[in-house]
C-alpha positions in Angstrom: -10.1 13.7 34.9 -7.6 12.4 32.0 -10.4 13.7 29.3 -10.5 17.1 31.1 -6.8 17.1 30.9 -6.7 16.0 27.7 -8.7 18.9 26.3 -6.1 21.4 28.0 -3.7 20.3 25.9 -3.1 22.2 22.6 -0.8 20.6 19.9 1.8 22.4 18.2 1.8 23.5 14.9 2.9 20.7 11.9 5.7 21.4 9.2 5.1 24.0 6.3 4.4 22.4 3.3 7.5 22.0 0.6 8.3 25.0 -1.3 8.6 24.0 -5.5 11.1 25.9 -7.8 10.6 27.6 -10.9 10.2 24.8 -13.5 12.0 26.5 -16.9 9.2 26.9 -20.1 10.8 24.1 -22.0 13.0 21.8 -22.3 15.8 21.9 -24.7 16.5 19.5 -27.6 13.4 18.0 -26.5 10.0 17.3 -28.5 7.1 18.3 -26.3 4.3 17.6 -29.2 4.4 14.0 -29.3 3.0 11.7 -26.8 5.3 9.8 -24.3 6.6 6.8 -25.6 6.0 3.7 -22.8 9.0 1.9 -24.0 11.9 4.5 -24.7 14.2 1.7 -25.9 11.9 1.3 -28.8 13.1 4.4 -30.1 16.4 3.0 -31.0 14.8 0.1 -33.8 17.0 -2.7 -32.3 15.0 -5.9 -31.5 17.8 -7.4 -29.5 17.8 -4.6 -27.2 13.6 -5.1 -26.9 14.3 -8.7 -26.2 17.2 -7.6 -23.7 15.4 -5.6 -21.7 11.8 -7.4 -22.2 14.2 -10.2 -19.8 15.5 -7.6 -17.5 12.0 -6.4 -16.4 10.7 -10.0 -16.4 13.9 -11.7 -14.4 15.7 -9.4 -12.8 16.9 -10.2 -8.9 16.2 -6.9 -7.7 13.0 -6.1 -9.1 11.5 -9.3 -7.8 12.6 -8.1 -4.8 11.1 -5.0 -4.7 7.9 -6.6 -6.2 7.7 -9.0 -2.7 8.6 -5.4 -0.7 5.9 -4.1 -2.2 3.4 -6.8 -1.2 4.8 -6.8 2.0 3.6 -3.2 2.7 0.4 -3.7 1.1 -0.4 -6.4 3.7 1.2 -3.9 6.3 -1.5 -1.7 4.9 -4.7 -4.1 5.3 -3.4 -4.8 8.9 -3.5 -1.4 9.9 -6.7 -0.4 8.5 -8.2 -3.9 10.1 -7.2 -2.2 13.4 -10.4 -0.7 13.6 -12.8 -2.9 13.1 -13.6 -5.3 16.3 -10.8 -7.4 17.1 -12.2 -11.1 18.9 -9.7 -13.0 21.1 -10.7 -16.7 22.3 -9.0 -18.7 24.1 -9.3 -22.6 26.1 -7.6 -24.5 28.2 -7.2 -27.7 29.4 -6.1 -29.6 32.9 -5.6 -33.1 34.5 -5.1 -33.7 37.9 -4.6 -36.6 40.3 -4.4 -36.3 44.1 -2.3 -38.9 45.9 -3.3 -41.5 48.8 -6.0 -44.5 48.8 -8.7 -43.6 46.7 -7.5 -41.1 44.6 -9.4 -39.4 41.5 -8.7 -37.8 38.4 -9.9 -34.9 37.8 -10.3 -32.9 34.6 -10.9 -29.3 34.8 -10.5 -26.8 32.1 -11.7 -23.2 31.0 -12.7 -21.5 27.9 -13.1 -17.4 27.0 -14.6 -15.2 24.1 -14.0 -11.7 23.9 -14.3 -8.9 21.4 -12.9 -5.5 22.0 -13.5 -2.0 19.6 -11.3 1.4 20.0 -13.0 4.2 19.3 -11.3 6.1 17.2 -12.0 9.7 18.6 -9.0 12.0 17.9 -8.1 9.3 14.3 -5.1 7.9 15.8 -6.1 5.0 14.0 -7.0 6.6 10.7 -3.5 8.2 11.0 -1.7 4.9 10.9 -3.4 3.6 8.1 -3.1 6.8 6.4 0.8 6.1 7.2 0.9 2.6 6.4 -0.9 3.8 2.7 1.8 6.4 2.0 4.5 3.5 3.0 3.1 1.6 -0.2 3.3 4.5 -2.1 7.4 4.9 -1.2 7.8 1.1 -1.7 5.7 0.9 -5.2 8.2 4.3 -6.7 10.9 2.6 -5.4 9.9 -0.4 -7.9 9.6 2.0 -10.1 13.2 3.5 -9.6 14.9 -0.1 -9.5 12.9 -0.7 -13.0 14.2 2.6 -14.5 17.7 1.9 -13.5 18.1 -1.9 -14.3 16.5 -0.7 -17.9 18.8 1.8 -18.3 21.3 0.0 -17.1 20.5 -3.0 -20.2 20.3 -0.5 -23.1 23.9 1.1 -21.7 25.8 -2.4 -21.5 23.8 -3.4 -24.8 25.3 -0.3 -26.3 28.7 -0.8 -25.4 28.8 -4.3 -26.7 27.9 -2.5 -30.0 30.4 0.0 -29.7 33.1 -2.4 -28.6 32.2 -4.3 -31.4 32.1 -1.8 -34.4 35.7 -0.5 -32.7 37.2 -3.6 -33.1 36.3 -4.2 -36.3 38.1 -0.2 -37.7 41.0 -1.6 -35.1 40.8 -4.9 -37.4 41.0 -3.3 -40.4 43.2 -0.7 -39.9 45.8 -3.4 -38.2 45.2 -5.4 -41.7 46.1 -2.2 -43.7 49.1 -1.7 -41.6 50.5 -4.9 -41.8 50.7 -4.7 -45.7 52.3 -1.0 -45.5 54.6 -2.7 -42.8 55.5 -5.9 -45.6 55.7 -3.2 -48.6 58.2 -0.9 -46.4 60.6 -4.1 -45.5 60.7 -5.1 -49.2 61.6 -1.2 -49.8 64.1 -1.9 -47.5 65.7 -4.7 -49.0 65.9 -3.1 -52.8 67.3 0.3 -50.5 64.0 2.7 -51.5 63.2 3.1 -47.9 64.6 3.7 -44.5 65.2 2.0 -41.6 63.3 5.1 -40.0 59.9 4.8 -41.7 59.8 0.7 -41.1 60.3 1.3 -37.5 57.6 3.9 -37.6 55.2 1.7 -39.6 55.8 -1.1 -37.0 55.6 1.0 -34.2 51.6 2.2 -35.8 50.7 -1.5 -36.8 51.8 -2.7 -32.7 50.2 0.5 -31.0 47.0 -0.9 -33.3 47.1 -4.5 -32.0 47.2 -3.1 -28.8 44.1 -1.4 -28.8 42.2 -4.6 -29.2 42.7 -6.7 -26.4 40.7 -3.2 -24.4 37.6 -3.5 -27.1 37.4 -7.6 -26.5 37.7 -6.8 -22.9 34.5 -4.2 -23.2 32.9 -7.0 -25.3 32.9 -9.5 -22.1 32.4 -7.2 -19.6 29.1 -6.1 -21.5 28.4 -9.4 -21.8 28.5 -9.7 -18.1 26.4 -6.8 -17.3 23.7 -8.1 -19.4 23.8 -11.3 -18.0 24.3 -10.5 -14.4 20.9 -7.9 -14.8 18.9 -10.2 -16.6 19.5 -13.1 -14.1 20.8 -15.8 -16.7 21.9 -19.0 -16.3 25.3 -20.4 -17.8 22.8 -22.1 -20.3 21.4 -19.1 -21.8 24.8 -17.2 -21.3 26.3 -18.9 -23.4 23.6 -19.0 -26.0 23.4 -15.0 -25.9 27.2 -14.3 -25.9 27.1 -16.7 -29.2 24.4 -15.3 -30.8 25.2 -11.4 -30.3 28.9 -11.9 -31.3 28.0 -14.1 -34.4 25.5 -11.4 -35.4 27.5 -8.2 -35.3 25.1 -5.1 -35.6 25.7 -1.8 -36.0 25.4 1.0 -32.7 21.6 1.6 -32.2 20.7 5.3 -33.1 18.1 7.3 -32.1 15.2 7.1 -34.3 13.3 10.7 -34.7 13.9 13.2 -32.0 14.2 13.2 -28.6 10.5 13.2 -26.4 10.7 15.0 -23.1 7.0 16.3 -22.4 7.0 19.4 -20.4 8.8 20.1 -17.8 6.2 19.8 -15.0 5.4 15.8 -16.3 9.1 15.2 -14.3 6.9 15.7 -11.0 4.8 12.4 -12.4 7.4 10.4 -14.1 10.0 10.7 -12.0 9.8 7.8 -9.2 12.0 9.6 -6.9 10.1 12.6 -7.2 7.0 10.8 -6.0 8.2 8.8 -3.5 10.0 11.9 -1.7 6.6 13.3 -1.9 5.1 10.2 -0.4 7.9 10.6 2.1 6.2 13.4 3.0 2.8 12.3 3.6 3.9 9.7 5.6 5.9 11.5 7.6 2.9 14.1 8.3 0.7 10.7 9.4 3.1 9.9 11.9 3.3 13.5 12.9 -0.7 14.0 13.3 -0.2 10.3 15.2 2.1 11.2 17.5 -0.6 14.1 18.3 -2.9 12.3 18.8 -0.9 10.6 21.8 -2.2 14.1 23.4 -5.2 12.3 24.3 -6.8 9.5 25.6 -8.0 6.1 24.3 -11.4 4.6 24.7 -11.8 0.6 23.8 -15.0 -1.1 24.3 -14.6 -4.5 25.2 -16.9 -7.8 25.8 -15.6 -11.2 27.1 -17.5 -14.2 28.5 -15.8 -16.6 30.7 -16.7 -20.1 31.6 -15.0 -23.0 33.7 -15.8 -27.0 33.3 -15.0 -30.0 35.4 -15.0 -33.5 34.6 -17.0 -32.4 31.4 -20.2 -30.7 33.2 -20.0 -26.5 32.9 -20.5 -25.2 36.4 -22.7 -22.6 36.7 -21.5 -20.5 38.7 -18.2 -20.1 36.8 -19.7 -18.6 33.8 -19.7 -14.9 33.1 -19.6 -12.0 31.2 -17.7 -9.1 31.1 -18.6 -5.4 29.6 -17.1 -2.0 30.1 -15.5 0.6 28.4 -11.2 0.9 29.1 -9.9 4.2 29.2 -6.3 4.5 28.3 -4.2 7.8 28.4 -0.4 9.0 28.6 -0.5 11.8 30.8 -0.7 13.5 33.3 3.0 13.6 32.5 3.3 14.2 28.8 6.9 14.5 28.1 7.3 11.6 26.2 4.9 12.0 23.7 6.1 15.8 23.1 9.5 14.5 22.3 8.3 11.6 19.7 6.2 14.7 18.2 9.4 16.4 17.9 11.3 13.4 16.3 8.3 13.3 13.8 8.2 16.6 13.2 11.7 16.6 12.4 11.5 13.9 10.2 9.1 15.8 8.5 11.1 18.6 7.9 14.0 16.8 6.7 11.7 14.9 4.1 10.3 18.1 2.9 13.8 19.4 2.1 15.0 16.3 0.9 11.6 16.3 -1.5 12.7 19.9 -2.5 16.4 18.8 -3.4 15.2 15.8 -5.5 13.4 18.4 -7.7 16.2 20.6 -8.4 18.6 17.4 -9.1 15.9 16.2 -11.4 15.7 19.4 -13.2 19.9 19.6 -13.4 20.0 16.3 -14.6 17.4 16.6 -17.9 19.2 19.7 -18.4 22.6 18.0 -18.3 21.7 14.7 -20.5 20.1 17.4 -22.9 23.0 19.5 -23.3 25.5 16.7 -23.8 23.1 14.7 -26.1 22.9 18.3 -28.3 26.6 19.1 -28.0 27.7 15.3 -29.1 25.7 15.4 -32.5 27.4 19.0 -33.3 30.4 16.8 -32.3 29.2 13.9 -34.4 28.5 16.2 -37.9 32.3 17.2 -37.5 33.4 13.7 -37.0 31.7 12.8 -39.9 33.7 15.2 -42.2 36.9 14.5 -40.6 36.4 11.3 -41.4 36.0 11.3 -45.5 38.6 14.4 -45.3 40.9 11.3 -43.8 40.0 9.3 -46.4 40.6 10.9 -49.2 44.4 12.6 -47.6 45.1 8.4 -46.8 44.3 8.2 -50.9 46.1 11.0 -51.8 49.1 10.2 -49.9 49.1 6.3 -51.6 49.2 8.3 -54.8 52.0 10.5 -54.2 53.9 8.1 -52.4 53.4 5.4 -55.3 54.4 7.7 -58.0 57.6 8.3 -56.0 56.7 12.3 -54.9 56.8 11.5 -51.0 58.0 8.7 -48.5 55.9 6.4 -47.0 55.9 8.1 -43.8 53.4 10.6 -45.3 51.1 7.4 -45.9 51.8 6.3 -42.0 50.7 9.9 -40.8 47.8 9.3 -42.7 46.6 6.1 -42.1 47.1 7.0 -38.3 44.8 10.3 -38.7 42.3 8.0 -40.7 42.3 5.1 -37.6 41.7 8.2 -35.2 38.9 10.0 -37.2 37.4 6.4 -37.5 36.9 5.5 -34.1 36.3 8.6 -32.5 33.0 8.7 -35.3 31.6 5.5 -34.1 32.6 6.4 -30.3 30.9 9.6 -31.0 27.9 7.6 -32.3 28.2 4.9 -29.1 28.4 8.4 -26.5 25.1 10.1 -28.4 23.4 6.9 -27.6 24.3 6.3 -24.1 23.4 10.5 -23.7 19.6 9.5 -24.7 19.6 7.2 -22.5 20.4 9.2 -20.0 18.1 11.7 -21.3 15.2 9.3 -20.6 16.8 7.7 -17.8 16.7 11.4 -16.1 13.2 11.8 -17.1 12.0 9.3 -15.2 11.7 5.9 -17.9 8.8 7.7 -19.3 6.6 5.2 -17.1 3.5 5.3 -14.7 3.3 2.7 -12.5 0.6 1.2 -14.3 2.5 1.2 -17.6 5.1 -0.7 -15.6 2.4 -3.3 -14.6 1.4 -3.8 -18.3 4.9 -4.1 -19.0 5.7 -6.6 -16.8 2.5 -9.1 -17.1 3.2 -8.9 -20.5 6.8 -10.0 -20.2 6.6 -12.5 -18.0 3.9 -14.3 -20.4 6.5 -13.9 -23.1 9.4 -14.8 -20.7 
């Protein structure tokens, strides 16, 4: 009766599939001859930033993590494709027993079971769990994959900002020394009467505004400092051997070596882990659709047990037997429930086919972005750069003329204060167009499969 019920019932349609937008011809700014470099940071010819982020991929909290996630759903996975092999239950058990009065005994009784059991797997309700379960690995592994891009990223950003901090500093440093002796010639002016009381107050007032700017570039130094630390899970040990060593070996800010490599635009569906584990999203969620279908109809297990009994250590005989017979297992007549977890998985479907659709176009605005603002801050940068020698030579000019008695020294304030400016905005320019290209390979995905981020790994964990 259930199986002729059963094949009454007809199961509504499942989801549409994801609809993809138009991916643009090419990328601009981008290089799409050259093969994909497997570590971006490489680009940037820094081997403290390697080392940096060689720890970060080896050490970091949340990565580990993920890495025991992941295991957790592969064994997740092996469970539910062992579900259809024979699963074998025993079981024993064991009694004593004394009866009360004059002459009494003791009695030891006990029993004992084997039995093995096999579900057919008609309509693949089975199948369709595993598939499930195999898709849930897929979403855990890209989220690795994700946590690796961003902790990377996250390294080469904080490791540029120490940099930047530091090469600020320094044009803060010098510019404050400058000051001070233009401050120290204006009050001797002052004294023999050749200068005001107006241009030593302006002098000072540059040369303080100056010192003020450095406590804000130390203060980027340690909270650099503290970013790399906290994502490279050091000890106080090795913190204080890497503060020590980075600010006793000032470097310049890393610069992009050779152009930026983007691949086509239709790589981002590969690269990107967010990309593929929406997509995987979405093949789990079909699983569990076609699963809750397959609710629809009924189960058939095949299962074997034999039974025996003991007392006093002797088997009786008459105890022992054997079981055989197929179980059939079914939801309806009344099918209500199942209809409304097939509409909770369909649902779930839908929204993971949307949400896959709206990762796409994010991915697409987000290379685009990184790209435009990496182009438009080396236009910015080629500007800076002449701005800067322009400042130069005016802060020359204006020594000159003030020396040979033609202007007051508030012309060679004005221009030491144009030269400070031109100064630092260059190198921030320079700190921003390196931060933008790592965004621009942050955005593409950290240029990785996950196999490439297995090699990586092993291979840092022997170094590490």
């Amino acid at each position: 009766m259930a199986l002729l019920l059963a094949a009454c019932t007809t199961p509504p349609p499942l989801p549409a599939d994801p609809v993809l937008p138009e991916f643009p011809e090419a990328f601009s700014d981008g290089d799409m001859t050259v093969a994909l470099p497997v570590s971006w940071w490489g680009q940037f010819d820094d081997p403290v930033l390697d080392e940096l982020v060689t720890g970060t991929l080896s050490n970091n909290r949340n990565l580990v993590e993920a890495r025991a996630n992941l295991e957790a759903s592969e064994a997740l996975l092996r469970r539910a494709r062992l579900n259809g092999n024979v699963l074998t239950l025993s079981s024993a058990g064991l009694s004593v027993s004394e009866s009360f009065g004059a002459g009494s005994d003791v009695s030891l009784t006990g029993s004992a079971g084997l039995g093995a059991s096999w579900e057919w797997d008609a309509f693949d309700r089975l199948a369709l769990a595993a598939e499930s379960a195999a898709f849930g690995v897929e979403v855990t592994r890209q989220l690795k994959r994700d946590i690796a891009v961003i902790v990377v990223s996250e390294t080469a950003e904080a490791y540029l900002d120490l940099r930047g901090a530091q090469i600020r500093l320094g044009v803060a440093e010098r510019n404050a020394s400058l000051q001070r002796q233009g401050v120290d010639l204006l009050e001797e002016l002052f004294r023999n009467g050749r200068s005001t009381q107006l241009d030593l107050d302006r002098a000072m007032a540059q040369y303080q505004t100056t010192l003020a700017s450095l406590p804000t570039f130390q203060a980027t130094i340690d909270v650099s400092l503290a970013r790399i630390a906290a994502l490279g899970a050091l000890d106080q040990t090795m913190q204080r051997s890497l503060r020590q060593r980075l600010l006793e070996q000032p470097r310049p800010i890393p610069e992009l070596g050779g152009a930026l490599i983007t691949g086509v635009p239709e790589d981002i569906l590969r690269r990107r882990p967010d990309i593929r584990q929406a997509e995987a999203r979405i093949g789990q969620q079909l699983a569990l659709s076609r699963e809750a279908r397959a609710r629809l109809f009924p189960r058939v297990t095949l299962s074997a047990d034999v039974l025996s009994s003991f007392a006093d250590g002797r088997a009786l005989s008459d105890s022992v037997g054997l079981r055989l017979g197929p179980l059939l297992r079914w939801d309806g007549p009344n099918l209500d429930r199942v209809a409304a977890d097939i509409d909770f998985a369909d649902a779930r479907a839908v929204a993971a086919v949307a949400a896959y659709e709206q990762t796409i176009y994010e991915a697409l605005r987000d290379v685009e972005i990184a790209l435009s603002r990496y182009r438009q801050e080396q236009n910015r940068r080629e500007n800076l750069i002449l701005a800067a020698k322009s400042a130069e030579r005016a802060l020359d000019l204006a020594r000159f003329r003030f020396e040979e008695g033609v202007d007051d020294y508030l012309d060679v304030i004005d221009a030491q204060r144009t030269l400070l400016d031109a100064q630092d905005r260059l190198e921030a320019s320079r700190l921003q167009a390196a931060r933008t290209a790592v965004a621009v390979y942050r955005a593409l995905g950290g240029m990785w499969t996950d196999e490439d981020l297995n090699g990586l790994s092993s291979s840092q964990g022997k170094t590490g």
